[in-house]
N, C-alpha and C positions, 0 to 999 in steps of 0.2 A: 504494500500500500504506500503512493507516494503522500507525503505529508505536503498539505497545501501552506505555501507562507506568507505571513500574515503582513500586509502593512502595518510599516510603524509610522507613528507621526506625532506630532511633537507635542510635549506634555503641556509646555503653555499656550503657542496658538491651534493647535491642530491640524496644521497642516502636516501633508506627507514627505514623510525624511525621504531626500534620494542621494544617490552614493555619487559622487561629483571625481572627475579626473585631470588631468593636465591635458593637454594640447599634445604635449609630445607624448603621453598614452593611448590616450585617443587614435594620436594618427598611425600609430604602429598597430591597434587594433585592426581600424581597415585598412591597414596597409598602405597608406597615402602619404606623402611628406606635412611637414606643420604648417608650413605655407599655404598649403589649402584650406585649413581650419583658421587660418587666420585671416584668409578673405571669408572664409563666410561668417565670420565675427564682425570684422570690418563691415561686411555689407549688411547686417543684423539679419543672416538666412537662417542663425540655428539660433536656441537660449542659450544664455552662459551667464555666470557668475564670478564678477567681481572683488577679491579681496584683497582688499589692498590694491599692489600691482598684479599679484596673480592671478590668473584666469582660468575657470575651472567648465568644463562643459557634464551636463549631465549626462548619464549613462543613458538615459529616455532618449535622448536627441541623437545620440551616437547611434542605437538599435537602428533610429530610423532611419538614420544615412543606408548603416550597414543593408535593409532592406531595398529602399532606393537604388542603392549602387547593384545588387544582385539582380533587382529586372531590371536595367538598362544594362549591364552586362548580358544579359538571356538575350534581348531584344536584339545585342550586337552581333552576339553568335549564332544568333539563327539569321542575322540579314548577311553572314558573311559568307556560310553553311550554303547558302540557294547560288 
């Protein structure tokens, strides 16, 4: 039986805790240099979170690159594929 996990979220406002990463983890995730996360920062294309000077993107935004980038990759490979 897989155990379902629970959102946490925060004891004073209630919002949902999400787990935040750097730029340069992010981009070794999909595989892409930091330059790309930081035009789509610059251009306001994904959320992120400012501390300080660090900049931290959330793992939510990252999934949905991650998915994005896989069907336009499909899409590519099948228009190369014919």
């Amino acid at each position: 039986m897989t155990a379902k996990r629970k959102k946490q979220f925060c004891v004073l406002c209630g919002s949902p805790n999400e787990k935040y990463l750097s730029v340069s983890t992010a981009a070794e995730l999909i595989d892409c240099s930091e330059q790309f996360f930081r035009n789509l920062i610059r251009d306001r294309k994904i959320c992120f979170a400012k501390y300080g000077r660090l900049v931290r993107i959330p793992i939510s935004e990252i999934e949905k690159l991650k998915i994005e980038y896989q069907s336009i990759s499909n899409i590519y490979e099948k228009s190369v594929a014919k």
